[in-house]
C-alpha positions in Angstrom: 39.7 89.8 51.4 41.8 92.6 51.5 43.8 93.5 54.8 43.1 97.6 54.9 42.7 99.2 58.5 39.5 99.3 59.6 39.6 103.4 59.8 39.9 103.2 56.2 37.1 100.8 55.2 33.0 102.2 55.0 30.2 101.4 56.3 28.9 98.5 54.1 32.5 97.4 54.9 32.2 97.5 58.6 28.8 95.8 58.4 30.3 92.6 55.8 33.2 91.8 58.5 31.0 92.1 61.2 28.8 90.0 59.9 30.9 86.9 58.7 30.7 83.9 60.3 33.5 82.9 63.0 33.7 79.3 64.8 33.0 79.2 68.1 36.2 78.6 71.3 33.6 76.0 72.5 33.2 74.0 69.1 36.8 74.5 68.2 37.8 72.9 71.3 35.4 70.6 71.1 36.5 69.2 67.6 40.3 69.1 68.8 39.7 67.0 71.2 37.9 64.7 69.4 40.8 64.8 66.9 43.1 64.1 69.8 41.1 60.7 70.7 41.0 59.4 67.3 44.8 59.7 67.5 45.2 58.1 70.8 42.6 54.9 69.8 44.9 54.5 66.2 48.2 54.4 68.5 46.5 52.3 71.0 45.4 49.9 68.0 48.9 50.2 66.6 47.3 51.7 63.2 49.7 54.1 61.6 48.5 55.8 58.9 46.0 58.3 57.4 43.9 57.8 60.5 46.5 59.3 62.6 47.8 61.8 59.6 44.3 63.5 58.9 43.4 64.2 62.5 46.9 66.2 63.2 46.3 68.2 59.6 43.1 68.9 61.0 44.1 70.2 64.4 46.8 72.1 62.5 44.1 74.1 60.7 41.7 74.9 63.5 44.6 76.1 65.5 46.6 78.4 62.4 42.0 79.6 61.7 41.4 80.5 64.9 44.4 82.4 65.5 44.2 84.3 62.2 40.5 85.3 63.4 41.9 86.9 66.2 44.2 89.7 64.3 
């Protein structure tokens, strides 16, 4: 998707954006911190490794999404 201002865009435009589907704070939140758990119990258990890799990628894109949906 193209980056124009939204004074330039029509109304079909304006309607498409409006209409696309952005995560919800609440669920974002929600998902980190279950991320952040999974990543506590594999230190706890002393298992280093994907378990513990995949959750920080994860976190990583829900917080670079979210704050792209801002702009």
């Amino acid at each position: 998707m193209d980056n124009k201002p939204l004074s330039e865009l029509s109304d079909e435009e304006l309607l498409a954006r409006a209409e696309t589907p952005k995560a919800s704070p609440i669920v974002t939140a929600t998902l980190i911190g279950f991320m952040f758990g999974v990543i506590i119990y594999s230190v706890v258990q002393n298992t280093w490794g994907l378990l513990t890799l995949i959750p920080i990628f994860f976190i990583y894109k829900l917080v670079t999404g979210s704050k792209q949906q801002q702009k």
